[in-house]
N, C-alpha and C positions, 0 to 999 in steps of 0.2 A: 554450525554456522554456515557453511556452506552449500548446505539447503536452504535457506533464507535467503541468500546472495544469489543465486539462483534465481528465487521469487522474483529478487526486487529487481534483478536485470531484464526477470521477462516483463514484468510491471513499469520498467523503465521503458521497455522497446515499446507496448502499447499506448504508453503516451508519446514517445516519440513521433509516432503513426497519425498521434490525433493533434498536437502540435509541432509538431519539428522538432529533430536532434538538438540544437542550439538549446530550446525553450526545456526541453524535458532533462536534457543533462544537466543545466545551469537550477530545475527544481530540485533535483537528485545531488546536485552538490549543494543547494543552501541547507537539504532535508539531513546532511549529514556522510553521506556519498560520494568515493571518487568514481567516480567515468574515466573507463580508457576512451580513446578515440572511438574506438569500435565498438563501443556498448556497454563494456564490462567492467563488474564493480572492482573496483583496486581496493576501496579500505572502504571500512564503516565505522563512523566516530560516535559512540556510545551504543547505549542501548539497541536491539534491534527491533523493540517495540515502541519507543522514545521515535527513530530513525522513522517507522514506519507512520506513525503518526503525522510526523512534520514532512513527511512525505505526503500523504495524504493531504494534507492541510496546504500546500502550494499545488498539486494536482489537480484539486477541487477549488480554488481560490477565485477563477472565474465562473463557477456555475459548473463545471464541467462534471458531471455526475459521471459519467462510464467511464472516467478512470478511479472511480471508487469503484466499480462493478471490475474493473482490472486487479485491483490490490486486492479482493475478494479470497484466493487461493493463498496470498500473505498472509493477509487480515487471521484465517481459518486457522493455518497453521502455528499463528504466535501464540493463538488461543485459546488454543487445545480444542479445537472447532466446535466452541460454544457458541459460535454464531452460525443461524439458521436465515438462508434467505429462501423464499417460497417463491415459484416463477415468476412469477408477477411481477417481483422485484421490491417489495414490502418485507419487511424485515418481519421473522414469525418470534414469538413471542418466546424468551430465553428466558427459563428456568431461575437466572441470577438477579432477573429482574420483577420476578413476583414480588406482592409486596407481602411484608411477612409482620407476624402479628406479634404484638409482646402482653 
């Protein structure tokens, strides 16, 4: 768990960076997260794939794409890095999502 916590605090700093401490903390505690004053996570209220998602989902809520290219190193690691991004930044094509025949 405290690999994760880690993640989400550096994925918290990089939005902080891209909208302000106020906007990015107050995401990270609707996402499920406490913020100490200084950045760091105090608690996480369920899941930390659950957390990471609605994390995601107010990060990205304006358009903001490169804080999903931020949660990327999260993203990989809840996932058992079945997610593949190609430089470009186009998501490559995952094995889990071929379509399969019956």
């Amino acid at each position: 768990m405290e690999k994760f916590l880690a993640l989400f605090e550096n994925a918290i700093k990089k939005q902080a960076e891209l909208v302000g401490e106020e906007i990015a903390f107050q995401q990270a505690k609707k996402a499920g997260l406490g913020v100490s004053p200084e950045g760091h996570i105090v608690s996480c209220t369920g899941h930390p794939q659950l957390v990471l998602l609605r994390l995601i989902k107010y990060f990205t809520a304006g358009g903001n794409l490169l804080a999903l290219v931020e949660c990327m190193a999260l993203i990989n690691e809840l996932v058992g890095n079945e997610v593949n991004v190609v430089e470009d930044g186009q998501a490559a094509k995952a094995e889990q999502l071929q379509p399969t025949e019956h």
